[in-house]
C-alpha positions in Angstrom: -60.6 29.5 -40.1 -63.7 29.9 -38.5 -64.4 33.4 -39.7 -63.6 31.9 -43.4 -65.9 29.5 -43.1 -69.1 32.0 -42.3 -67.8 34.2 -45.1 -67.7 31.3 -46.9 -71.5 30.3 -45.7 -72.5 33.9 -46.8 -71.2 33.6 -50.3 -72.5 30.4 -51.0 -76.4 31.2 -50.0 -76.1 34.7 -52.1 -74.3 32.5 -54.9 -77.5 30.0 -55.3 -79.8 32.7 -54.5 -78.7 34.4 -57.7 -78.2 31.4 -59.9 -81.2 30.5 -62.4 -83.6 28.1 -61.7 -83.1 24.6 -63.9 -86.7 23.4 -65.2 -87.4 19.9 -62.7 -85.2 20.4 -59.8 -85.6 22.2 -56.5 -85.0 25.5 -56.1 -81.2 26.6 -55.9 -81.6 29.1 -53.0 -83.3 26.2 -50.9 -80.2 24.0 -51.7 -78.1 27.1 -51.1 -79.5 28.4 -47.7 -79.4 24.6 -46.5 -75.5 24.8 -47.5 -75.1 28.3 -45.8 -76.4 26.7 -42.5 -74.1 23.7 -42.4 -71.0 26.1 -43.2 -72.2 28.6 -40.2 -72.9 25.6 -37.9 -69.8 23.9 -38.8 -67.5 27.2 -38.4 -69.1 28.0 -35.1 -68.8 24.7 -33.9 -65.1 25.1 -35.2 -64.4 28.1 -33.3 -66.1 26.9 -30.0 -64.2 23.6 -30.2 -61.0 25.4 -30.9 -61.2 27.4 -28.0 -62.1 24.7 -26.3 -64.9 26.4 -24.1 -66.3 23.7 -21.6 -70.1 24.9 -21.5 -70.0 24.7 -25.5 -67.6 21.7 -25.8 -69.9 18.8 -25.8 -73.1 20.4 -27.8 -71.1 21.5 -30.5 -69.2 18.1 -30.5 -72.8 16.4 -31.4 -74.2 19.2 -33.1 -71.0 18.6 -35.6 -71.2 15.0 -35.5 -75.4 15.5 -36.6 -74.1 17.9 -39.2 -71.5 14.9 -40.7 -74.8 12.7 -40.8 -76.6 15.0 -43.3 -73.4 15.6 -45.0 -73.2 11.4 -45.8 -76.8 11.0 -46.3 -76.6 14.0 -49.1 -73.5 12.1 -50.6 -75.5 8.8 -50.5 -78.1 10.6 -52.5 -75.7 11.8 -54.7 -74.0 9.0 -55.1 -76.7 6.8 -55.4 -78.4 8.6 -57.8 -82.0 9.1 -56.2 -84.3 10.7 -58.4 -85.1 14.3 -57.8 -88.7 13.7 -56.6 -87.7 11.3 -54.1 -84.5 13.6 -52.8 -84.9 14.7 -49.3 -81.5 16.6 -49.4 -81.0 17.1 -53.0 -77.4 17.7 -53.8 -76.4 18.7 -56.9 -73.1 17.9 -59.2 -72.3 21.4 -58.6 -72.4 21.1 -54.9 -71.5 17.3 -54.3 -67.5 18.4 -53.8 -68.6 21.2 -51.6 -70.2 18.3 -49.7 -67.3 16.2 -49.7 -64.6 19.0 -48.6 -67.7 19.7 -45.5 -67.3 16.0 -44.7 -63.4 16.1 -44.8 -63.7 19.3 -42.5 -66.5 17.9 -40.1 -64.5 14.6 -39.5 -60.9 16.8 -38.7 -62.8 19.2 -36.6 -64.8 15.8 -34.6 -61.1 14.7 -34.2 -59.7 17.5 -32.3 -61.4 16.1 -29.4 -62.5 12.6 -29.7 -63.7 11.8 -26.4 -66.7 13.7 -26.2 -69.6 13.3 -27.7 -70.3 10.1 -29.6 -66.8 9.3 -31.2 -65.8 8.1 -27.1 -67.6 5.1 -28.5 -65.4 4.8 -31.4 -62.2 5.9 -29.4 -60.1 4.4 -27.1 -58.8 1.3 -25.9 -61.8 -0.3 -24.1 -63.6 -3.5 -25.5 -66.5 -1.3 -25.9 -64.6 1.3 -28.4 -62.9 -1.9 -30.2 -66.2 -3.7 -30.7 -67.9 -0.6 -31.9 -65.2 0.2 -34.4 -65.7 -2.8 -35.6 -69.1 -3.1 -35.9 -69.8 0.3 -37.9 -67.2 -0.3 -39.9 -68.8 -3.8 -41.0 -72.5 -2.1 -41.3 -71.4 0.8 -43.1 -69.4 -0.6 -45.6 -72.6 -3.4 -45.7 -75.2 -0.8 -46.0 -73.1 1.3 -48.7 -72.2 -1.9 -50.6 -75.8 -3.6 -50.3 -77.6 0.0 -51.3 -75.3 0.7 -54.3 -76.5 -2.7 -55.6 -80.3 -2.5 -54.7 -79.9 1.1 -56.5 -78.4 -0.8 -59.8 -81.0 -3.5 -59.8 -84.1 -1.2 -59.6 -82.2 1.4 -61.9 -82.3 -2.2 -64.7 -86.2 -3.1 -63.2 -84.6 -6.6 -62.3 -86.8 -6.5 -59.3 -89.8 -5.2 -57.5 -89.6 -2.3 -55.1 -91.1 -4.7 -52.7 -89.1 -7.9 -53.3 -85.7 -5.4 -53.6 -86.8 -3.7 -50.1 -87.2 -7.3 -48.7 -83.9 -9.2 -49.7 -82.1 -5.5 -49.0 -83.6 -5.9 -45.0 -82.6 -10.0 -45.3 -79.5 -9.1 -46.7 -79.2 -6.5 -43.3 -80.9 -9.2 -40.8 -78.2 -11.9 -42.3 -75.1 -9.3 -42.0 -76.1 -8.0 -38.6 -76.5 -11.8 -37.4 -73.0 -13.3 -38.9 -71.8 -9.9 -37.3 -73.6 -10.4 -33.8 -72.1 -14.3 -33.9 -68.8 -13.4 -34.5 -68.6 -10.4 -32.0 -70.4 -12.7 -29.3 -67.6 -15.7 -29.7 -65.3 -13.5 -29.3 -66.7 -12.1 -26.5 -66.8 -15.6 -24.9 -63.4 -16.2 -26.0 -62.4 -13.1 -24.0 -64.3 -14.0 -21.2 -63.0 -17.6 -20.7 -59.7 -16.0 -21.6 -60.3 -13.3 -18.5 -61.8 -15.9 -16.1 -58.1 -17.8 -16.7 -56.3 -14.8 -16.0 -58.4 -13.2 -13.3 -57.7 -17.1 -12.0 -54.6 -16.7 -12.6 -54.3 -13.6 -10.9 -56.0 -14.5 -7.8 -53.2 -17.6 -7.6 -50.3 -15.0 -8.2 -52.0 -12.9 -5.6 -52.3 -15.3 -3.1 -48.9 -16.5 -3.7 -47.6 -12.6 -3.9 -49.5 -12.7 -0.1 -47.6 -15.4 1.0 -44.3 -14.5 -0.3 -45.0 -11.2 1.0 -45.9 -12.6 4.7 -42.5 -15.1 4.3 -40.6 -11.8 3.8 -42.7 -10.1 6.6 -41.6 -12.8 8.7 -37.9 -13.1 7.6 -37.6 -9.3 7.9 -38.5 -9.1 11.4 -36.6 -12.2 11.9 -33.9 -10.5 10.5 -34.8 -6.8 12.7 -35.0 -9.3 15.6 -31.0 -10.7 14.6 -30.1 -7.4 13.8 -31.2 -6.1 17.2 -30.0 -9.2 18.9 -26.4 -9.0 17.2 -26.2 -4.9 17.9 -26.8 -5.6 21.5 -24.3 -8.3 21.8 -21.8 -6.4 19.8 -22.5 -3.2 21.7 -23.3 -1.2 18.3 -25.7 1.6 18.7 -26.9 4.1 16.6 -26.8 7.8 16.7 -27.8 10.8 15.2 -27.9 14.8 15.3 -29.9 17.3 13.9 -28.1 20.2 13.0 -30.7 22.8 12.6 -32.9 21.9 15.5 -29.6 20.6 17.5 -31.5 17.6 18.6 -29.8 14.6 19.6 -31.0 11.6 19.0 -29.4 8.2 20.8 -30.1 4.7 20.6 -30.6 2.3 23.3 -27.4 0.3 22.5 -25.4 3.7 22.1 -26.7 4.7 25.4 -25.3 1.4 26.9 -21.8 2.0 25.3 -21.5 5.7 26.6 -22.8 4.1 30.2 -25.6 6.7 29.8 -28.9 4.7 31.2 -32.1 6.6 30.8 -31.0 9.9 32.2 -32.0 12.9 29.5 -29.3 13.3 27.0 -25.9 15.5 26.8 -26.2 18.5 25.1 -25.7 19.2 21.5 -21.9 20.2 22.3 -21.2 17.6 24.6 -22.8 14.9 22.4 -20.4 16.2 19.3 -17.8 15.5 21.6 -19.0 12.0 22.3 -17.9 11.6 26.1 -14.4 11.5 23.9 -11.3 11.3 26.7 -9.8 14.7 27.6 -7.2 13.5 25.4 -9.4 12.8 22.3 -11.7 15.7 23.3 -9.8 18.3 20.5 -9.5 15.7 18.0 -13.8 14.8 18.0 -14.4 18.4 17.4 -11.7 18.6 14.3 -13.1 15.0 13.2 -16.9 16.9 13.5 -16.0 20.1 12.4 -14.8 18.9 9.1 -17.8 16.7 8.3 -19.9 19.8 8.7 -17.9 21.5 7.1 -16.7 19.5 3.9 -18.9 16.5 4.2 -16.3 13.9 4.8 -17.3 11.0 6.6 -15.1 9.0 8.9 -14.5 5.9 10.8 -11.8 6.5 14.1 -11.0 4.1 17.4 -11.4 6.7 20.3 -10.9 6.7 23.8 -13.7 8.0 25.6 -14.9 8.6 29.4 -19.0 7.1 30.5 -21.2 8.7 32.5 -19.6 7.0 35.2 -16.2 7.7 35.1 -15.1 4.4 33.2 -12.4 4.8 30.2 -13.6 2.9 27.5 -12.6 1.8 23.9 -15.0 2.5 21.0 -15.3 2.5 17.6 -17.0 5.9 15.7 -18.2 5.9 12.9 -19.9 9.2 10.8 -21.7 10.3 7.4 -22.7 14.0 7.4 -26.4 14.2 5.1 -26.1 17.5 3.1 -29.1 19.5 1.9 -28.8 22.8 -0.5 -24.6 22.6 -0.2 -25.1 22.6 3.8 -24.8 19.7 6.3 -28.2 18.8 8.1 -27.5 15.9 9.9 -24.8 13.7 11.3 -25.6 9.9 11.4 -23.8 7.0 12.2 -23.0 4.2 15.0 -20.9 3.1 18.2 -19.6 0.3 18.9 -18.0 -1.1 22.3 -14.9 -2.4 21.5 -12.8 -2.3 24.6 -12.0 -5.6 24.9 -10.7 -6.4 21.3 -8.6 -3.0 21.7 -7.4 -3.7 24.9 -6.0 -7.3 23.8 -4.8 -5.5 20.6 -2.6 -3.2 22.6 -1.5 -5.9 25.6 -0.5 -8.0 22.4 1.6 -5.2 20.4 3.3 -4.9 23.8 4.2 -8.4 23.7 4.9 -8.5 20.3 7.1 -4.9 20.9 8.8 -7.1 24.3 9.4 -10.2 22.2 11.3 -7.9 19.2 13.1 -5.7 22.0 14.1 -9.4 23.0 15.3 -11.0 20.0 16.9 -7.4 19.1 19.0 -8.0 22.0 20.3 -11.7 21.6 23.2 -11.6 20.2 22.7 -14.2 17.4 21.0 -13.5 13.7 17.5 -14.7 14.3 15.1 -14.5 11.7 11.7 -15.9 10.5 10.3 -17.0 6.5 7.6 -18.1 4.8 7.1 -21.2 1.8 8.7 -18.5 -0.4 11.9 -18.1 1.6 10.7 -14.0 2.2 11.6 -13.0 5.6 8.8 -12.0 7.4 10.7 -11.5 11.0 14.0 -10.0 11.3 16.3 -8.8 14.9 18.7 -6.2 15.0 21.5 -8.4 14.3 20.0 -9.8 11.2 19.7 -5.8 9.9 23.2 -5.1 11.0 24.3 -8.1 8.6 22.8 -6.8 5.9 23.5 -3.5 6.3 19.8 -2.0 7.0 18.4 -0.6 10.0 14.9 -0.3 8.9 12.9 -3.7 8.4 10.9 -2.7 6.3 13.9 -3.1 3.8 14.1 -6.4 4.7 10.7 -8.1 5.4 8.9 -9.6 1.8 12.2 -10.3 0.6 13.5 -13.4 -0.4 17.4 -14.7 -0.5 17.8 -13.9 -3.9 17.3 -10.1 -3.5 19.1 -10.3 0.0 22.1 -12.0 -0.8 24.5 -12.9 -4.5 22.7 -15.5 -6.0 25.8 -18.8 -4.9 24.7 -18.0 -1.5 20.9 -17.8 -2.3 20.8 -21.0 -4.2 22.5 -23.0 -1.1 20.0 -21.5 1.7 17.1 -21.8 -0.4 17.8 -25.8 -1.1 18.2 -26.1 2.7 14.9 -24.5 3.0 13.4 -26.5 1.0 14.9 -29.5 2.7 13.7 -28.4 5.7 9.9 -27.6 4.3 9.6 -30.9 2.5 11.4 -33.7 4.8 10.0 -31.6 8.3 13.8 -32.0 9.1 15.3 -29.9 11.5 19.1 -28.3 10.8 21.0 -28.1 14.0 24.6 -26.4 14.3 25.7 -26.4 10.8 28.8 -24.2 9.3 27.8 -22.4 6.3 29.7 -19.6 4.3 27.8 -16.8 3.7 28.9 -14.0 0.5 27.1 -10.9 1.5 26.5 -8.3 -1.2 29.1 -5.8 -0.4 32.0 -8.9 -0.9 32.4 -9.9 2.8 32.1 -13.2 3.5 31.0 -14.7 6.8 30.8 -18.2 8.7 27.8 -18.9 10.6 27.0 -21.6 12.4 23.4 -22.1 11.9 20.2 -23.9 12.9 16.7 -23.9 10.9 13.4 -26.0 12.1 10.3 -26.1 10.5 7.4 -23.8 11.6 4.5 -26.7 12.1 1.0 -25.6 12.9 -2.3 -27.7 12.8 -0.1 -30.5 11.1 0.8 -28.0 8.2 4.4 -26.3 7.8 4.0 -22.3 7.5 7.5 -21.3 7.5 11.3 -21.8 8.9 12.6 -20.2 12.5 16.2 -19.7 11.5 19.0 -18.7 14.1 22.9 -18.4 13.4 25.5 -17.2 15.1 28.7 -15.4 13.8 31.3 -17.2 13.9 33.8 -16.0 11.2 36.2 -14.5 14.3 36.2 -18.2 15.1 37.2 -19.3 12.6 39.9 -16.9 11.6 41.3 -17.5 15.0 41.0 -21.1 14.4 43.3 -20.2 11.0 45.4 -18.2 13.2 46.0 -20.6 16.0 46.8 -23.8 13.3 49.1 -20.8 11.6 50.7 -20.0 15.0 51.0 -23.4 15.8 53.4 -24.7 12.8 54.9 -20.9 13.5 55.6 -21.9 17.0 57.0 -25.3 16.3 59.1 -23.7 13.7 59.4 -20.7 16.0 61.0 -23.5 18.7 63.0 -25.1 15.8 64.4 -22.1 15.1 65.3 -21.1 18.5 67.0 -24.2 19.2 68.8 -24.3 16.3 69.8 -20.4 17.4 70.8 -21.6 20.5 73.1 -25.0 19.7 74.5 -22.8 16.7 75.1 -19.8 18.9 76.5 -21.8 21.5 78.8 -23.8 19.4 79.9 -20.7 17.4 81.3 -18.9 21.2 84.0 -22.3 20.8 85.9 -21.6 18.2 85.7 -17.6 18.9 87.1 -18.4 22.5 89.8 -20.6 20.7 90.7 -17.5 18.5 91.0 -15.6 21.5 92.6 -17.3 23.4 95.3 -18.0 21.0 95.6 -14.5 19.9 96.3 -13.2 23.2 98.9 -16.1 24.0 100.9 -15.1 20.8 100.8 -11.6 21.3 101.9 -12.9 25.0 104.8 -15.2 24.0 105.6 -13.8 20.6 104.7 -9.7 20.9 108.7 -8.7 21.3 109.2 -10.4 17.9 106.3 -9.0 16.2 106.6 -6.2 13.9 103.6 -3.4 13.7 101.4 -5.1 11.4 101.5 -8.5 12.9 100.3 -6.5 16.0 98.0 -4.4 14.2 96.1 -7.3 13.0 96.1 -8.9 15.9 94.3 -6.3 17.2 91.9 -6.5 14.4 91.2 -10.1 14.8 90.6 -9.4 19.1 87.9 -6.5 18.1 86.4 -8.8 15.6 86.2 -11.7 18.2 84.8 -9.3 20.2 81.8 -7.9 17.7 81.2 -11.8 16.9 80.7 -12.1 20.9 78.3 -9.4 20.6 76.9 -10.5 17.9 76.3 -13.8 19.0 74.8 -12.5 22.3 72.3 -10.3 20.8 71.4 -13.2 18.9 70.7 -15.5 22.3 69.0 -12.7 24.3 66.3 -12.0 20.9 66.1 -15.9 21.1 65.2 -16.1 25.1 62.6 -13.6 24.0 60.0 -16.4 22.9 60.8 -18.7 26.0 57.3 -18.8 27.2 56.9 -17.3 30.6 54.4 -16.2 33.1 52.5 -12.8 32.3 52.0 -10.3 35.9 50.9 -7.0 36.5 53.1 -4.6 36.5 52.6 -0.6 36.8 53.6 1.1 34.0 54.9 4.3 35.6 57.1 2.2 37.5 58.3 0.7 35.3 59.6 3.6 33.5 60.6 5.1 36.6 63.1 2.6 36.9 64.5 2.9 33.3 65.1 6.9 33.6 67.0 5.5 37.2 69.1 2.7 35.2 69.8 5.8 32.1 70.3 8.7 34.4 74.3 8.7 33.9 73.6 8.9 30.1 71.2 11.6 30.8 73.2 14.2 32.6 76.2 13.5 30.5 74.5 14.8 27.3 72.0 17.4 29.5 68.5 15.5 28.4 65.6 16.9 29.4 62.9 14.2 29.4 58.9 14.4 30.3 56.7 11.7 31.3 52.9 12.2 31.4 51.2 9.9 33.5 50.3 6.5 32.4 47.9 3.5 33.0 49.0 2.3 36.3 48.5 -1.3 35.4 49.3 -3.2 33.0 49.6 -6.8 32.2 52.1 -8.3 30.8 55.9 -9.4 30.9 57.5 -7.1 33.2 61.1 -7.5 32.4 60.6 -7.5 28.6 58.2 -4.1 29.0 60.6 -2.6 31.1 63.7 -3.9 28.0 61.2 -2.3 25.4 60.6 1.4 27.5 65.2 1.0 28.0 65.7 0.7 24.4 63.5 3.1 23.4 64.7 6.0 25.4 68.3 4.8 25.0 68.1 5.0 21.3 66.5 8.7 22.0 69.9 9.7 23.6 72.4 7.8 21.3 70.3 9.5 18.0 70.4 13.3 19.5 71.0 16.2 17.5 74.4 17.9 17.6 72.4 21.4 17.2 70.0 20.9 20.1 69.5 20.0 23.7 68.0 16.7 23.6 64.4 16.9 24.7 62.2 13.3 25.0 58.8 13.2 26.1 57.1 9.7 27.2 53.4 9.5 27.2 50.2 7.9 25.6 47.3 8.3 24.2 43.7 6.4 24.5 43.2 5.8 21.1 39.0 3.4 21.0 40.0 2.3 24.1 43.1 1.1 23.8 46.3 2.8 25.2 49.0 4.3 22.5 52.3 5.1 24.0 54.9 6.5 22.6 58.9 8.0 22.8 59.4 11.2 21.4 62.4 13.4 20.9 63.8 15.7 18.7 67.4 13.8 17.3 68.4 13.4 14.1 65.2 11.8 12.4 65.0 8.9 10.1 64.1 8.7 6.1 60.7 7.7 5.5 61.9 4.9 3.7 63.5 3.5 5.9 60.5 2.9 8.7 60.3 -0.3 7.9 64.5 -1.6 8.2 65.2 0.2 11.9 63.2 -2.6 13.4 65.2 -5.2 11.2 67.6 -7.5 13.2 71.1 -6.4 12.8 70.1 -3.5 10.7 71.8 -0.6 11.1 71.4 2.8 8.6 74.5 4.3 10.0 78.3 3.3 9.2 79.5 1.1 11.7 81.6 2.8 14.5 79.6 6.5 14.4 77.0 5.1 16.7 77.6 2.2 19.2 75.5 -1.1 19.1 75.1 -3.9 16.9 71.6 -2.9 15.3 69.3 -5.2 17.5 67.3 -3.1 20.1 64.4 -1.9 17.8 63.5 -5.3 16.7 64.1 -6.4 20.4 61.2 -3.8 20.7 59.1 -4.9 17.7 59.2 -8.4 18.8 58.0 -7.2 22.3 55.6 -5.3 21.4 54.4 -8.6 19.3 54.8 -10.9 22.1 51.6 -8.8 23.6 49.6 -8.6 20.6 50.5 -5.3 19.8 52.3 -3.6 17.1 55.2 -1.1 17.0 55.9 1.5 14.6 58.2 4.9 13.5 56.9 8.7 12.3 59.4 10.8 12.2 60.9 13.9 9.5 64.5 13.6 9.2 66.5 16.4 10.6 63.3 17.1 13.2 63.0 13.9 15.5 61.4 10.8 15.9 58.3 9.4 17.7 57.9 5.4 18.5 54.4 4.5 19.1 53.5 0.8 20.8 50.6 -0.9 22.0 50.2 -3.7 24.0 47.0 -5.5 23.3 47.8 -8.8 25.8 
């Protein structure tokens, strides 16, 4: 652009150097070589300005600002119209847009850097650069307005040169006076307006001082609490260089780690933290993985002072990375072996008083408002069929038990919360989930603290057994009356019965006596028929008093079991060797209590009935033993006879029940349920496996 413009200089002086000369103006060339120069001082001050050179910066800033001077004043000729004898600058019609496009150009180029030379007056922000603005605007447009018209009125002769030139500098004094006013109330204006604010000001600062020293004061109020409440909560700080591996303590950590004022650890001890041999590994993992990943962490640690002394403390670290590596490790101690101490003497007691309640052999339990259990013993779990609490504890009735039996306990607890009435030994029937149902017999009181209820202390005891047995003893009770009804009734009818059969008897015999030579065969066959049945009735009958004298209450004794039997294989030993028997007896509980003589009637029939139901095919074999079956002793009779239908396990211990036609086997059907009713008298049960064809085994127990 530069370059163009010397060209352009160039071509413009050899352009009016050329040109013909016009009869009463100037000569061309002058006008010419006068343009030439502004162009080549106006392109070199564009190139050293562009370039920004410093030494050249500020001359050609004014020498282009001068140059846009001449340019206006040969535009003010111009347009003005001044007369060619009076033109100091003449500028031509020909020229006047060259003059124009130099004035455009001059004021861009002035532009590129407006704060040198004299546009900093007209630049900026100052009040300076705002009142000058101002001002030359005002004058300028004045002078240009006011000269245009003082041109017109001496172009129409309206006045003298003299009196034109006079009310033009009037017209000037006036303007720059209204102009001077104005600028200088607004000056005052301002400067009241500053005194207020630098008034203002001074106020704020003294009251930004005075909040400031409040704040002073609070903060090392504050530093003076902080320090105050570190060193009665034994907090300290720490902190650990990494690169230099310095250590840096704290006088409060110091005190915590019983350290005084002796130098410090070193760098691996103090990464340990005096930590207890037992913590010792984990404070190097816990370390070890804030250097390594960052991660900060808080951890209660066990840890050994200067001095020996095991001491609780609480750790706490932030690892400071720089450039994706750890630097530092920061953060505090704190002292608190008391709090930790109490913590574990009270989990202790709180782990005595569970293994306590766990142990009592009641349901004891513990809820909030809501009816949720918050404390639970063993029991209580066992009931519900849970052994973890944690199934238990936040739960309330209604997710613990079928919703009949929820409704009841949660209107007692509410009883209980609102009336502060306490529930002492009441029978309630519980329906647990699985469809058992058990009597309790249960107490609740209200949990009262600081005059406010918090929950309910509930305790029940099981007492369904109880109560069965209470059902049991009222059902034995009309049994045994009816039981005794029975028996008597047995006994007058048995007793009267042996009459008449004695009366048959007798007269039978005393006609077969007195009447036998006159008595053909079948009077004396049926004779004989009506002695054997007199006879079976007598047996009959008998049976039927010695099942009877069964249920006579009588004393129980201790008897020894082996003894016992002992004496039955004695009172059957005829019956043995006559049918070669071979029996076995394992040893059994030597003592036993119970009703000797019935015992001893229940091992007779048992083994009898082993001889009398042998197998023609086989040598009888019987073996007598028992078994422990959860505690309890199982004995049993086995042999290898003739076996009994599985159906029929049920009638052999039926009274008078026989499964074999009468006269193959002797007996009147009545020592099995002698045995069953034995066996009942001592709380036990008797009962049959057997195959037929393969043997039989009676098993008995004897609960009493």
């Amino acid at each position: 652009m530069a370059l163009l413009l010397v060209l352009a200089a160039i071509f413009v002086s050899i352009g009016y150097s050329s040109s013909e000369k016009v009869p009463g103006q100037p000569e061309e060339p002058v006008v010419g070589q006068m343009m030439a120069l502004v162009y080549l001082i106006f392109g070199a001050s564009f190139l050293l300005v562009r370039i920004r050179y410093p030494r050249f910066v500020v001359p050609v800033q004014y020498a282009l600002q001068l140059i846009l001077l001449v340019l206006i004043y040969m535009a003010g000729e111009w347009a003005y119209g001044i007369p060619v004898e009076h033109s100091i600058l003449y500028s031509s019609s020909r020229s006047i847009f060259g003059v124009i496009l130099m004035i455009l150009a001059t004021v861009a180029c002035i532009a590129v850097l407006p704060s040198v030379g004299l546009s900093t007056l007209w630049h900026g922000s100052k009040p300076g650069n705002v009142i000058s603005r101002t001002l030359m605007s005002v004058l300028v447009i004045l002078a240009i307005v006011l000269g245009y018209v003082l041109s017109r009125v001496l172009d129409l002769q309206l006045l003298a040169p003299n009196m034109a030139l006079l009310i033009f500098g009037f017209s000037i004094l006036t303007c720059c006076f209204i102009v001077v006013t104005v600028v200088a109330y607004f000056l005052n204006q301002a400067y009241d307006d500053r005194q207020k604010i630098e008034e203002q000001l001074t106020k704020s600062n003294e009251d930004l001082e005075a909040q400031v020293a409040a704040r002073t004061a609070e903060l090392e109020r504050t530093v003076q609490l902080l320090k105050e409440t570190n060193e009665a909560a034994s907090i300290g700080y720490w902190q650990i260089d990494l690169d230099s591996q310095k250590v840096h303590w704290s006088d409060g950590t110091r005190k915590v780690f019983g350290w005084g004022d002796v130098p410090l650890p070193s760098f691996e001890k103090a990464l340990e933290f005096n930590a207890a041999a037992q913590n010792a590994e984990k404070m190097r993992v816990l370390v070890r993985d804030a250097i390594d990943h960052g991660n900060s962490w808080e951890e209660e640690l066990l840890i050994e002072t200067r001095e020996g002394e095991k001491r609780w403390v609480l750790i706490t670290c932030k690892a400071l990375n720089k450039d994706a590596k750890c630097k530092e490790l920061r953060g505090t101690v704190q002292n608190i072996d008391d709090r930790k101490r109490a913590e574990i003497e009270l989990t202790e007691e709180q782990q005595f008083l569970q293994l306590v309640i766990d142990n009592i052999p009641v349901n004891i339990y513990v809820k909030d408002l809501e009816s949720r259990k918050t404390l639970v013993n063993k029991a209580e779990l066992e009931l519900l069929g849970v052994s973890d609490p944690a199934m238990v504890i936040g739960k309330n009735d209604y997710d613990l038990y079928p919703k009949s039996s929820a409704d009841i306990s949660r209107a007692e607890d509410l009883r209980i919360i609102n009336d502060r009435q306490v529930m002492r030994g009441q029978e309630t029937c519980l329906h647990l989930n699985n469809g058992d149902v058990r009597w309790f017999l249960s107490s609740k009181i209200p949990l009262i603290i600081k005059d406010n209820v918090k929950g309910i202390l509930g305790v029940s005891v099981d007492i369904t057994q109880r109560k069965l047995d209470e059902e049991k003893l009222t059902n034995y009770a009309v049994l045994e009356a009816k039981s005794k009804e029975m028996e008597e009734l047995t006994y007058v009818t048995s007793h009267d019965l042996r009459e008449p059969l004695l009366t048959i008897k007798n007269y039978t015999q005393a006609m077969v006596e007195d009447f036998g030579e006159q008595m053909n065969d079948d009077a004396i066959r049926y004779s004989e028929a009506i002695d054997r049945g007199v006879g079976r009735m007598e047996e009959l009958i008998g049976g039927l008093l010695d099942y009877s004298r069964l249920s006579r209450p009588k004393a129980m004794r201790p008897a020894d079991m082996n003894e016992l039997v002992s004496e039955v294989l004695s009172d059957l030993q005829a019956q043995t060797e006559a049918v070669g028997a071979k029996i076995i007896v394992e040893d059994l509980p030597q003592e036993v209590w119970g009703y000797t003589v019935e015992i001893k009637m229940l091992w007779q029939n048992l083994v009898a009935n082993a001889l009398k139901f042998r197998s023609p095919e086989r040598v009888p074999e019987i073996t007598i033993g028992y078994k422990n079956q959860n505690g309890v002793p199982l004995y049993f009779v086995k042999d290898n006879g003739i076996g009994i239908p599985k159906e029929s396990y049920l009638q052999v211990f039926v009274i008078f029940r026989q499964l074999h036609e009468r006269g193959k086997y002797e007996g009147i059907g009545i020592g099995l349920a002698h045995c069953k009713k034995i066996a009942e008298l001592h709380n036990g049960k008797i009962w049959v496996e057997s195959e037929l064809g393969s043997g039989s085994c009676f098993y008995f127990t004897l609960n009493s």
